[in-house]
N, C-alpha and C positions, 0 to 999 in steps of 0.2 A: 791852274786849278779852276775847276766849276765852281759855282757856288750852287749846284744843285743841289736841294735838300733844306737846303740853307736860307730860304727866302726871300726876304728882303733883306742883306748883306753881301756887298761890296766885299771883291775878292782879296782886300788888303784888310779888313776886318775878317776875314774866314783863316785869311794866314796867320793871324796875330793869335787869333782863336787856340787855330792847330796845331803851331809852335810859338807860344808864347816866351816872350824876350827875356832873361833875367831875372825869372824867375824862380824864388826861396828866397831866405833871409840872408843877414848878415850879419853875421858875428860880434859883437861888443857895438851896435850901429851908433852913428852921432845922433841921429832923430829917427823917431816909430811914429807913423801916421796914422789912425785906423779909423774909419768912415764907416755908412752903413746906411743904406733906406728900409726903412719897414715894410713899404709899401711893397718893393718886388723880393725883399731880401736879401739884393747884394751885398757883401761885405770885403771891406779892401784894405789891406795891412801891404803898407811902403815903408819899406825902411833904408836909410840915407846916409852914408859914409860924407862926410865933409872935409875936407883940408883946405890950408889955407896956403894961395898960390900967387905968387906976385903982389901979396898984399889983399890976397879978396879971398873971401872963404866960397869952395867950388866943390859942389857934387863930383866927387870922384866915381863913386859906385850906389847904384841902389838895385833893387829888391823888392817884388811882389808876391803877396799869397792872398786871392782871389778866390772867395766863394761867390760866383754869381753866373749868372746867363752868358754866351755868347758875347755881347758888348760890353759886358762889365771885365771880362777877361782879356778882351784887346784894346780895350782903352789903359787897363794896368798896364797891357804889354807899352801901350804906344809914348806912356808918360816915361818910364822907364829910356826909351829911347830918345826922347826928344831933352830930358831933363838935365844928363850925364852928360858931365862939362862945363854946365851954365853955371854962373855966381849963384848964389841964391838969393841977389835981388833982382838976378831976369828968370828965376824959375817961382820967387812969387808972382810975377805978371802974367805966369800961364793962367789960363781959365780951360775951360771947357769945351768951348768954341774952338779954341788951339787943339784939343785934342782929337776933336771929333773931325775938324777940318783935314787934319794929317794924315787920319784912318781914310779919306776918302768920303765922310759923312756918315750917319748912322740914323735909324728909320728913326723918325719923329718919335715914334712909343718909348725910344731907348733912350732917347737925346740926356733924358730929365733924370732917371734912374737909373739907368745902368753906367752912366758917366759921372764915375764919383772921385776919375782919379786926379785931378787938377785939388781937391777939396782934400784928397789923403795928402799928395804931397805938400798941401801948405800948412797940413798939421805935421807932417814930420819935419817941417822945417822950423814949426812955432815951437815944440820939441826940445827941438835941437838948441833953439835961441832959449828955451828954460836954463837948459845944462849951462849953456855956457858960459 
């Protein structure tokens, strides 16, 4: 795929864009994350299935519903795929940096605002640790 049209974005942030990973919700979720910048208006709702496996509690499934720009939609895509599996005290240790670096990088303008999903998944994890 080009990224013509596209700008400044790396052809692994155009795919995530275009087919975005696991995205919609999830039915009765263990944690709902929901984040937001005013400034460009992203907004990002993660929501996180947990079980508990061998003694550690593991993201089994999550879920993204994304209002925002181009990076704010493949970085939902890209936490989704990096997150499913991890305990969730190595998917509190994601940051942003983690996410951006996996997409390939994301233009400096995006880095701060439109990468909100490291911040949604650790409210849906802090969430989840209310309920439980």
């Amino acid at each position: 795929m080009s990224n013509k049209g596209f700008g400044p974005y790396n052809e692994k942030v155009i795919d995530h864009f275009m087919n975005p990973h696991n995205l919609g919700e999830i039915k009765n979720p263990s944690g709902i994350g929901k984040v937001g910048n005013p400034t460009c208006g992203d907004v990002m709702q993660l929501h996180i299935k947990v079980e508990e496996k061998n003694g550690k509690e593991v993201i089994t499934d999550i879920k993204f519903k994304t209002f925002g720009c181009a990076a704010a939609i493949a970085t939902s895509s890209m936490i989704t795929e990096i997150a499913v599996g991890m305990t969730l005290d190595e998917a509190k240790k994601l940051t942003r940096k983690d996410v951006s670096d996996k997409l390939g990088g994301l233009p400096p303008a995006k880095e701060h605002c439109s990468n909100l999903a490291a911040d949604a998944l650790h409210k849906a994890i802090e969430d989840y640790k209310k309920k439980a």
